[in-house]
C-alpha positions as CSV (number, residue, x, y, z in Angstrom):
1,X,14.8,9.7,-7.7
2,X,11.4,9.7,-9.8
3,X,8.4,11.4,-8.3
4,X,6.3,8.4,-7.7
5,X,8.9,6.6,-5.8
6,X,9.7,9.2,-3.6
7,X,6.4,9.8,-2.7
8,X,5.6,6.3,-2.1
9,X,8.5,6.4,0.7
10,X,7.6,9.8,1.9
11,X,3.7,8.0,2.5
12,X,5.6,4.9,3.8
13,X,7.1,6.9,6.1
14,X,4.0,8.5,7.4
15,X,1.9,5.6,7.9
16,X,4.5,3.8,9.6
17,X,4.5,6.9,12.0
18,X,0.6,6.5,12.4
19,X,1.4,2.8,13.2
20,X,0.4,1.1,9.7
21,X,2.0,-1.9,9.4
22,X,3.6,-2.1,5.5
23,X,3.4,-5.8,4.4
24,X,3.1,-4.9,0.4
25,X,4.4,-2.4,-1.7
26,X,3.8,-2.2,-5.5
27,X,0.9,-5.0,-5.6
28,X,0.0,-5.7,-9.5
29,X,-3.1,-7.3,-11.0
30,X,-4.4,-7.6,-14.1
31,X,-6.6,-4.9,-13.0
32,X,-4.2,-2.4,-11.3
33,X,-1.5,-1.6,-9.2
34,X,-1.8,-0.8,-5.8
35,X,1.1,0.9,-4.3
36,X,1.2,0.2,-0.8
37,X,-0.9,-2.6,1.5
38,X,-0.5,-2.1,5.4
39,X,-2.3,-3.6,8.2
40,X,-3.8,-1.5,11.4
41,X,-6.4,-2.2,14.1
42,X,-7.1,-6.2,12.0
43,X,-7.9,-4.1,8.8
44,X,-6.2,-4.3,5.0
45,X,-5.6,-1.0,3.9
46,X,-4.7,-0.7,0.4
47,X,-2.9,3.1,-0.2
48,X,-2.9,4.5,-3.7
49,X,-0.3,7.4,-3.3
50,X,-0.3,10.4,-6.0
51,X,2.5,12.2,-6.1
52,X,2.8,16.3,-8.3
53,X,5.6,18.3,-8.6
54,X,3.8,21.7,-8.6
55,X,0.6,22.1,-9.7
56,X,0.8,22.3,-13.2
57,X,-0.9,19.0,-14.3
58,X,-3.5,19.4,-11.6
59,X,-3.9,18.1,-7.8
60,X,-3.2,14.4,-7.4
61,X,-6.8,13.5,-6.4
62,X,-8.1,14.7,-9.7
63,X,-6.3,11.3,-10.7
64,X,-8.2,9.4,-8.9
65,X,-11.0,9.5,-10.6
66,X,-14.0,7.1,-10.6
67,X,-12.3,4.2,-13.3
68,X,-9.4,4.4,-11.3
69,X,-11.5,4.1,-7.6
70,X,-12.9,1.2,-9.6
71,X,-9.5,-0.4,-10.5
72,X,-8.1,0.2,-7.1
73,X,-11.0,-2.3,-5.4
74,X,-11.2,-5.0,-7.9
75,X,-7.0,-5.1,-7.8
76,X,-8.2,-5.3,-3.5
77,X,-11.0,-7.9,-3.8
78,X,-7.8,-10.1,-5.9
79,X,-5.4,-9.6,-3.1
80,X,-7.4,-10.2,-0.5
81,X,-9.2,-13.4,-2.1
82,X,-5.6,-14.6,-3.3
83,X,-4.6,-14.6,0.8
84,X,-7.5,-15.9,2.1
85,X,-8.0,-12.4,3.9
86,X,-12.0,-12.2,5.5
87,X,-11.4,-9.4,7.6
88,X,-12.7,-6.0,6.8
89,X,-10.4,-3.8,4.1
90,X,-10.6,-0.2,2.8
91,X,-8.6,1.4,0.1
92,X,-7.2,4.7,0.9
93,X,-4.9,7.8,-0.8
94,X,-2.2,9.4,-0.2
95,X,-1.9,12.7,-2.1
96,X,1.1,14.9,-2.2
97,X,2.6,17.9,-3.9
98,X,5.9,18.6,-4.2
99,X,8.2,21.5,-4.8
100,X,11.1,21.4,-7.4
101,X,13.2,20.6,-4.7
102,X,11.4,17.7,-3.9
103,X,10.5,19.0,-0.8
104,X,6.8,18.8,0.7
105,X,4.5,21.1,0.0
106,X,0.9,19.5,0.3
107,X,0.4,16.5,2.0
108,X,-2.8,14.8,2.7
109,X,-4.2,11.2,3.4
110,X,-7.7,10.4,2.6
111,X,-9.3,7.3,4.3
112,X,-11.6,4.8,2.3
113,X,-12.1,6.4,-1.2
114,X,-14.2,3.7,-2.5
115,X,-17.2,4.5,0.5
């Protein structure tokens, strides 16, 4: 299974268990892709999830960097404007590290990267 895909599920699987609701997955603009779009408490969350396999190309939020944070809330302000959505929305991150295995080995979820 590629690395991006299975972290996407392993994220899925965690927000679900925080009670996200997934109602997206794989979202593309012209201006990005966001990988997964939930609903909790009345709010879009869009989730950009990074997924490493060691750290040998560097943590995952080192790829978040500020054109990407950019990307990430215009591809938002399309999909919430596209479905009429005027309730509040944040864009968070998903960052995890894997082993060769493929087995967790850093896992953490920041909330609103965009401020």
């Amino acid at each position: 299974m590629k690395t991006g895909k299975l972290g996407e599920d392993i994220a899925e699987k965690f927000l679900k268990g925080e009670g996200y609701q997934i109602i997206f997955r794989n979202f593309k603009t012209r201006y990005s892709e966001i990988d997964l779009i939930a609903k909790k408490d009345n709010s879009l969350v869009f989730v950009e999830v990074k997924t490493r396999v060691g750290d040998d190309f560097g943590s995952p939020e080192e790829a978040i960097n500020k054109r990407k944070r950019r990307r990430l809330k215009r591809a938002a302000q399309a999909f919430a404007a596209f479905h009429h959505w005027e309730g509040s929305f944040r864009i968070d991150a998903v960052c995890i590290v894997l082993n060769k295995e493929s087995e967790i080995t850093q896992f953490r979820h920041h909330e609103n990267i965009t401020g």
